[in-house]
N, C-alpha and C positions, 0 to 999 in steps of 0.2 A: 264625166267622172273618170279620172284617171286609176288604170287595173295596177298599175307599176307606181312604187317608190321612185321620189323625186334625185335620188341621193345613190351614188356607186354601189354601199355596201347597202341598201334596201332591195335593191334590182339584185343582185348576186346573191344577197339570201335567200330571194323569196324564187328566185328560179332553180337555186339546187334546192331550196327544201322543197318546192313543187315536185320537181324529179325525184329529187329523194321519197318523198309519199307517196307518189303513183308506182315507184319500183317496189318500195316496201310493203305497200299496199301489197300487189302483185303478188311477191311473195311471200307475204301473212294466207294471204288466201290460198295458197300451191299448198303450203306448210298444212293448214288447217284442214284443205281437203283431202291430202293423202298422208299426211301424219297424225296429227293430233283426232281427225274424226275416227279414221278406222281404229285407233293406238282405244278411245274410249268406247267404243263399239264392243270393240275384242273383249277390253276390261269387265264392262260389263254384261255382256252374253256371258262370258268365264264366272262373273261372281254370281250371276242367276244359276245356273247348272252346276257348281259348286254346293250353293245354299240347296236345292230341289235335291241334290244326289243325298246331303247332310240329313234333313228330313226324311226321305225314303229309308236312308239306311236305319235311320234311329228306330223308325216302324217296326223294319222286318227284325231288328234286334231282338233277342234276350231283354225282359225287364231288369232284370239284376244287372245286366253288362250299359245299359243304358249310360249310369250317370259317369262309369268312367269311359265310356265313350264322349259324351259330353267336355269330359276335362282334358280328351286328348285333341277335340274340336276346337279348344281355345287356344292350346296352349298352339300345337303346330299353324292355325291357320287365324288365331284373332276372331274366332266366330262364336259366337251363343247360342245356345237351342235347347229349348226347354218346352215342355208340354203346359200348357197356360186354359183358364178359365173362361177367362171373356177378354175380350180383345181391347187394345188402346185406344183412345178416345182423338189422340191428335194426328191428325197428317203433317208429313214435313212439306212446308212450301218446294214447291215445283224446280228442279233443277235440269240443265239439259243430261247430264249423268244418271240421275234420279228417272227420270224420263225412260231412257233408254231400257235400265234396270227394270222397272213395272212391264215395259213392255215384253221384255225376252221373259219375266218369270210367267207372265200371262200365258206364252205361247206354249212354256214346257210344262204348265199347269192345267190350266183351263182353265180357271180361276182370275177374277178381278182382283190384283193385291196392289196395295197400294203405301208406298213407304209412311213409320209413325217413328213419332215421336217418343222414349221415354223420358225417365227424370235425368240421366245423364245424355247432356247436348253433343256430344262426342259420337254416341254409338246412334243407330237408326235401324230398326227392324221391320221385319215382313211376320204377316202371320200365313199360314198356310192350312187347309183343310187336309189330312190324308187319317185312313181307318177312323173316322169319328172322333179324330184326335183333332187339338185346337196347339200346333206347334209354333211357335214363336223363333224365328232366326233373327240373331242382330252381328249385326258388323263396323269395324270403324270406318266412318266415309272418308277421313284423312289417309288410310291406309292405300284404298280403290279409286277413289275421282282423283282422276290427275288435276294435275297446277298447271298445265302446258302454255293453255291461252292468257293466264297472267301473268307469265316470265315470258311468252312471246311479245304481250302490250308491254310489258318494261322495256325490252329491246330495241323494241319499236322507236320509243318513248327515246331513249340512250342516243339511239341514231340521228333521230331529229334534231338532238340538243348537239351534238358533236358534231352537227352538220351547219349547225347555223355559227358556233365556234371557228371552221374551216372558213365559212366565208367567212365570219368578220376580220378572220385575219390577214385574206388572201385580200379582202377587199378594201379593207383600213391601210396595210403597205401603198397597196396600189394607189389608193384616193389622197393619200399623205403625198409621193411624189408628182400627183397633178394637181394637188394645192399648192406647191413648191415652184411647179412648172406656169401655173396659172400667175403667183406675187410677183414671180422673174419676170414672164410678160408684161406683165403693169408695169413693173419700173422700166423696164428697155422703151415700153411708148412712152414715158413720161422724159426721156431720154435721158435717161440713167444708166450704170454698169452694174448691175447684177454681180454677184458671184457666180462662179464654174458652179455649176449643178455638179454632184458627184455622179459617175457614169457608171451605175452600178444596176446588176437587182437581172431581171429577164431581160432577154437579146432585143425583142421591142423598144423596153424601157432605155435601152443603153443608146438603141441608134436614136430614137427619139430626143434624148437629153443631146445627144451629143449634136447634133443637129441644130438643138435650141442652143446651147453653147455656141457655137459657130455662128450662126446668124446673130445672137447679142454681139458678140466681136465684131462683125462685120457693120454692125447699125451702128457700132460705139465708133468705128473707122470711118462712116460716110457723114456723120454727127461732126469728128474733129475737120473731116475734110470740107465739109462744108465752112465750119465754123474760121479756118485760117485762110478757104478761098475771099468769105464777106469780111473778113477783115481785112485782109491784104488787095483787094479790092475798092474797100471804103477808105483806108487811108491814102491808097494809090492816086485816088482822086482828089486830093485835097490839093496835091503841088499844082498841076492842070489849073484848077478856080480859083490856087491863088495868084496864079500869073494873069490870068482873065481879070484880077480884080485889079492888079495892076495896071494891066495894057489899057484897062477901060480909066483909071485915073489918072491916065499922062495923055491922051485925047483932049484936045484943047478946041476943036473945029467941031465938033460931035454934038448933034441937039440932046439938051440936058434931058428932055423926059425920055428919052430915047436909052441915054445911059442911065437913069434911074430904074428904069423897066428892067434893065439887063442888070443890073446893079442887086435889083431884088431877086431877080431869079437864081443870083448867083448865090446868094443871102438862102434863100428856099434850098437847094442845093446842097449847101454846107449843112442846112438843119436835118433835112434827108440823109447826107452820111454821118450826122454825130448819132440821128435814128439809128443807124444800120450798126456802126460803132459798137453803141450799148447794147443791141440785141446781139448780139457775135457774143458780146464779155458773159451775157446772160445763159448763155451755154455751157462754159465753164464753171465746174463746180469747185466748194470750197470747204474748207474744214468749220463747223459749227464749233461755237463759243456758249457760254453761260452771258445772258442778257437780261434788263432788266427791262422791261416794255414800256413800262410808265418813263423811264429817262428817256429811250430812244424815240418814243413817240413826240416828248417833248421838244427833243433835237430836231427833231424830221420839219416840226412845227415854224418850227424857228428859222429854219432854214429856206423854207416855203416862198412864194411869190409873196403870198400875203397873208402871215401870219396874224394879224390885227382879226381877219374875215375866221378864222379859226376857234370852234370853242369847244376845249376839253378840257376835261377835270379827271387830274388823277386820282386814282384810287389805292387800295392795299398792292403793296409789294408783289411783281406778277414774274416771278425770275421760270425763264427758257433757254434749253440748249439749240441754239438753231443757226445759221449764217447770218449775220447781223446785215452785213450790205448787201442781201439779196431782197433781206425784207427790205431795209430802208428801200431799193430802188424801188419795189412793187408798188408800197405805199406811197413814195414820191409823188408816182407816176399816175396814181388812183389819187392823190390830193392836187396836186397840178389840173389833172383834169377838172375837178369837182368846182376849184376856185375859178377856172376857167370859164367852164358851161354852165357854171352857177347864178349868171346874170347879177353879180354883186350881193346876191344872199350869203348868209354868214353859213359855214359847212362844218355841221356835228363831227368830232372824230369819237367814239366810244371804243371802251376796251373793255372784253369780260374774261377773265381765266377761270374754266371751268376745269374739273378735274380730269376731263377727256378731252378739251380742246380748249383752244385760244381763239378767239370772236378779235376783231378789229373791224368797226365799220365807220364807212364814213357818210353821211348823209349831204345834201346838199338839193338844193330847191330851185335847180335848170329848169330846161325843158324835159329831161328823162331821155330812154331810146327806145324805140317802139319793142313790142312783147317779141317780134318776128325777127327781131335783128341782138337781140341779148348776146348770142352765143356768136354771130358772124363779126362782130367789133370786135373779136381777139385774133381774127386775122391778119395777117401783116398787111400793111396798106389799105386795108379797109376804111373806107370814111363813112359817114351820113354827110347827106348833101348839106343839111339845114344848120346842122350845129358844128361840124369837122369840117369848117371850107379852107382854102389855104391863108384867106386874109385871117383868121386867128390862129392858123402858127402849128396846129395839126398835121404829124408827118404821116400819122395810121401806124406806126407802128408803138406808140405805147401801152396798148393795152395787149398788144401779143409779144412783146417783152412783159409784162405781165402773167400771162400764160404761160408762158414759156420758163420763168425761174418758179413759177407756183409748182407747175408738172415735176420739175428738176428736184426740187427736194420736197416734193409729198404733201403740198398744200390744195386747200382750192379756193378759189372766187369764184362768187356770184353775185351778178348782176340785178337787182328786182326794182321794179317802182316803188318808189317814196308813197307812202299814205299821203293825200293831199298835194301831191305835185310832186316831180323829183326824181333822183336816184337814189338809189341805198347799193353801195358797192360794200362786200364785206369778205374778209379775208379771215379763213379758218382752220388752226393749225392743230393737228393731233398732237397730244402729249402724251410722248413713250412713255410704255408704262414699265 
């Protein structure tokens, strides 16, 4: 069981509001022991010896002076006192103020008294025994129990919420530009040029981008250098094989299998750099167009080894913005094959445009490629022994020219077994929304 949030701003919340509770905590309790307990202590010890001083003196009074003493009870101090018959019937339920209150008047009395109830819920009074007299004190509790501990819990309360506020927004900036930092990464492996991150925000943030800046430039610079070495490389070779193909065709004394051997090899050779050729061009990126899928698939069709072995049926109108001869080469490359290692079976192409992506697959009923080698056939030059030998024409590099312009502009293939025998290659394109 994981204690921590999987997500930037869950961990940053939940560590200051931890902090935040245990301080607050902390100081609710400092507050509550040296403010607020003694603050309601004092209050009530003062309204107990108040009310007992009120009673006493009414005692030792003049009858006659009595009831304007009484009315000078209420008016200066909010207090009631009057000589009563028989006592109230309700207790007020238990308070920690109320509490306090019974206890201090017990100690200046001697007396068990205990806070009642009358018909107005505002006042609450004590009765008291003195001279045979049955007196009655009432007070208002809103005037003496303090409010302390529930504007301290709002506080509290304030704090917490104003704390999770601060992270989410200290934490939401932050996780925005390492969402930012993360999409740029993907495109630079898919070997792509990112835009400049802006190099703004805290001094981390700044060396950090700038850093990831620098190094996209640097991988966009060893991407072109590579890409004009294998090209200027692969065409370099062609003058070289074709003077060999000449020198071998003016040899008149020369045993014929001999030059036919060399003949092929040279043959193999040239296939090898028109491989290298295309995978070079497949580097270079292009400006996407508005395409129609159902046409180009039809052209691609047509264009094919063998289009007769071919069965597709078009569907409703499928229009994409995307590099039109990047797909054709992909799909070429993935239908070449299919007719190739398809042993003369006829090869499904299907199209589906969904509203989040574009489906292309192509089916075909070869021998397939083991579960353990899916992913290693987009290497360059990679072969299988049994179905990629050089007598059919297999350079290894068409299926990582495939990889390679899928990563370049944001698609993917994958490889799975055919139900029933086969491959299912299928190529699937997100559509911007």
């Amino acid at each position: 069981m994981k204690l921590l949030p999987a997500t930037l701003f869950g961990r940053t919340a939940a560590l200051l509001l931890g902090i935040f509770l245990l301080a607050q905590g902390a100081a609710l309790y400092a507050v509550w022991k040296t403010v607020v307990v003694p603050l309601t202590e004092n209050s009530a010890d003062s309204l107990a010896a108040h009310m007992v001083l009120a009673a006493q003196t009414w005692v030792e009074l003049p009858p006659e002076t009595r009831e304007d003493y009484e009315i000078e009870l209420f008016l200066q101090h909010n207090l009631e006192l009057g000589k009563v018959d028989k006592p109230l019937p309700n207790q007020v339920k238990p308070t920690p103020f109320g509490t306090l209150l019974e206890r201090d008047l017990k100690q200046r009395t001697g007396q068990e008294i205990h806070l009642k109830q009358g018909p107005d819920p505002a006042w609450e009074w004590i009765e008291i025994k003195l001279a045979d007299n049955l007196l009655r004190v009432g007070f208002l509790r809103d005037r003496y129990e303090l409010d302390a501990p529930w504007e301290a819990g709002a506080v509290f309360l304030a704090g917490a919420l104003l704390t999770l506020l601060a992270a989410l927004l200290m934490a939401r900036h932050t996780s925005t530009r390492l969402r930012l930092l993360s999409r740029s990464a993907q495109e630079v492996g898919q070997g792509r040029s990112p835009e400049h991150l802006p190099e703004t925000g805290a001094e981390e943030l700044q060396t950090l981008t700038r850093a990831f800046n620098q190094m996209s430039d640097e991988v966009q610079s060893l991407l072109e250098n590579r890409t004009v070495l294998l090209s200027g490389i692969s065409h370099d070779l062609r003058t070289p094989i074709t003077r060999m193909k000449l020198a071998l065709a003016m040899l008149d004394d020369a045993d014929p299998k001999m030059v036919a051997r060399m003949e092929g090899d040279l043959a193999e050779m040239n296939r090898l750099i028109s491989g290298m050729l295309d995978f070079a061009r497949s580097l270079k990126g292009e400006e996407p167009v508005d395409v129609e899928l159902n046409a180009l698939l039809a052209e691609l069709i047509a264009a094919s080894s063998h289009p007769d072995r071919v069965r597709f049926h078009s569907g409703p109108s499928c229009q994409a913005r995307l590099s039109a001869s990047a797909l054709k080469r992909v799909l070429a490359n993935l239908l070449e094959n299919a007719l190739r290692y398809g042993e003369g079976q006829p090869v499904e192409m299907e199209l589906e445009c969904g509203a989040r992506a574009i489906r292309v697959r192509l089916l075909d009923r070869g021998p397939g490629i083991p579960d353990d080698a899916l992913e290693t056939v987009f290497q360059p030059f990679h072969r299988l022994e049994n179905s990629r030998s050089r007598e059919t024409g297999g350079s290894g590099l068409g299926l990582a020219i495939v990889r390679q312009l899928a990563d370049a502009h944001g698609w993917n293939v994958e490889l799975k077994a055919r139900e029933g025998g086969g491959l299912r290659a299928e190529v699937i394109i997100p559509v911007q929304g």
